[in-house]
N, C-alpha and C positions, 0 to 999 in steps of 0.2 A: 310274125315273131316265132323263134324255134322256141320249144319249151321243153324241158329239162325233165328226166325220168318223173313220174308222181313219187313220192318220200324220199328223193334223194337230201342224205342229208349232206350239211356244208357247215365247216366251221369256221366262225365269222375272224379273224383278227384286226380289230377296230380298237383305239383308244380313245375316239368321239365316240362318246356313249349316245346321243340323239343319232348320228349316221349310223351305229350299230343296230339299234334299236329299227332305224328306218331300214335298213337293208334286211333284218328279221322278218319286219310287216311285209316286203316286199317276196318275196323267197315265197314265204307262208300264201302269198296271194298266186303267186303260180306253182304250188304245189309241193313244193321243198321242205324239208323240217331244217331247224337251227339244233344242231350237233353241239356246240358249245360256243360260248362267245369269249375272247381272248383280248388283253389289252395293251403287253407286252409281249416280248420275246421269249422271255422266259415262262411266261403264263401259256403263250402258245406253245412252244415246244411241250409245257407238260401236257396239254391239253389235247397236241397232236398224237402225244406216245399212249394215251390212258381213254381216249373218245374214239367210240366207230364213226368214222364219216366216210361222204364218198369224193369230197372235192372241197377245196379249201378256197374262202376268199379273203384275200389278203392286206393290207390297207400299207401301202411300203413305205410310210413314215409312221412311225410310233412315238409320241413325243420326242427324246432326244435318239434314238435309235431306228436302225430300219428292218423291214421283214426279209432282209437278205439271207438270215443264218437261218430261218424258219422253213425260208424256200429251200434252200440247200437239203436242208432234213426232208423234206418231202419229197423233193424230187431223189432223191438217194433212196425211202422207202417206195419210191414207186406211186405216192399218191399224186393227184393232180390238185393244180391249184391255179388262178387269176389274180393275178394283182391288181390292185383301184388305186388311182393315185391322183391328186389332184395338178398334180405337176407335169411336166410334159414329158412322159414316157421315164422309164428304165434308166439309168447311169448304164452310159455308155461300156463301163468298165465292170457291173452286173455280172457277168454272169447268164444271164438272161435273154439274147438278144430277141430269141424265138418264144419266151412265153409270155401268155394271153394275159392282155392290161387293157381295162376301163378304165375312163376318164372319169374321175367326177366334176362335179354332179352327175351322176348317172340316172338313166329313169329304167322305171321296171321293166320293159321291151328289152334293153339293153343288156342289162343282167341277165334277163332268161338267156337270150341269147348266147351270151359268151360262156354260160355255164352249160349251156347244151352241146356249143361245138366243143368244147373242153371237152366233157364228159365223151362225148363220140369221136372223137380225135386219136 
């Protein structure tokens, strides 16, 4: 398992507060801090403009909306980010075709992982 800078922080965008909360424990068990936790779009965006992080995880359904405009901002300020999704991959029409996605249910290997090759990428 790669593992991801010690205090790299990451800020979560999750609208399951249980899988937020789970992927928190998880980060924190391989050495990440939680930068902020977001549950919309709009919570994210402020969250991304006003929070030091170094890498964003992204959950690309958000009750009725998706983390598309969120990625957009990020990727335009230069930050990096993964998307988690429980569904199978990215809309083909994204945007996206080339950034890093987790499946859920994801397990802690898996995360570190993709936030380590993110980060050194």
């Amino acid at each position: 398992m790669s593992q991801p800078p010690a205090g790299t922080r990451v800020l979560i965008v999750e609208d399951d507060t249980i899988i937020a909360m789970t992927a928190e424990d998880m980060l924190e068990e391989v050495g990440c801090r939680t930068a902020a936790v977001a549950g919309s779009v709009a919570e994210a965006l402020a969250r991304a403009a006003d929070t030091e992080f170094d890498i964003a995880l992204l959950d690309l359904n958000l009750k009725d909306e998706n983390s598309l405009p969120v990625a957009r901002a990020l990727r335009d300020s230069g930050k990096r980010f993964v998307f988690a999704t429980g569904y199978d991959g990215l809309p083909a029409d994204s945007g996206f075709a080339d950034a890093p996605v987790i499946s859920k249910p994801y397990r802690i290997e898996q995360l570190a992982t993709v936030i380590a090759n993110t980060l050194a990428a």
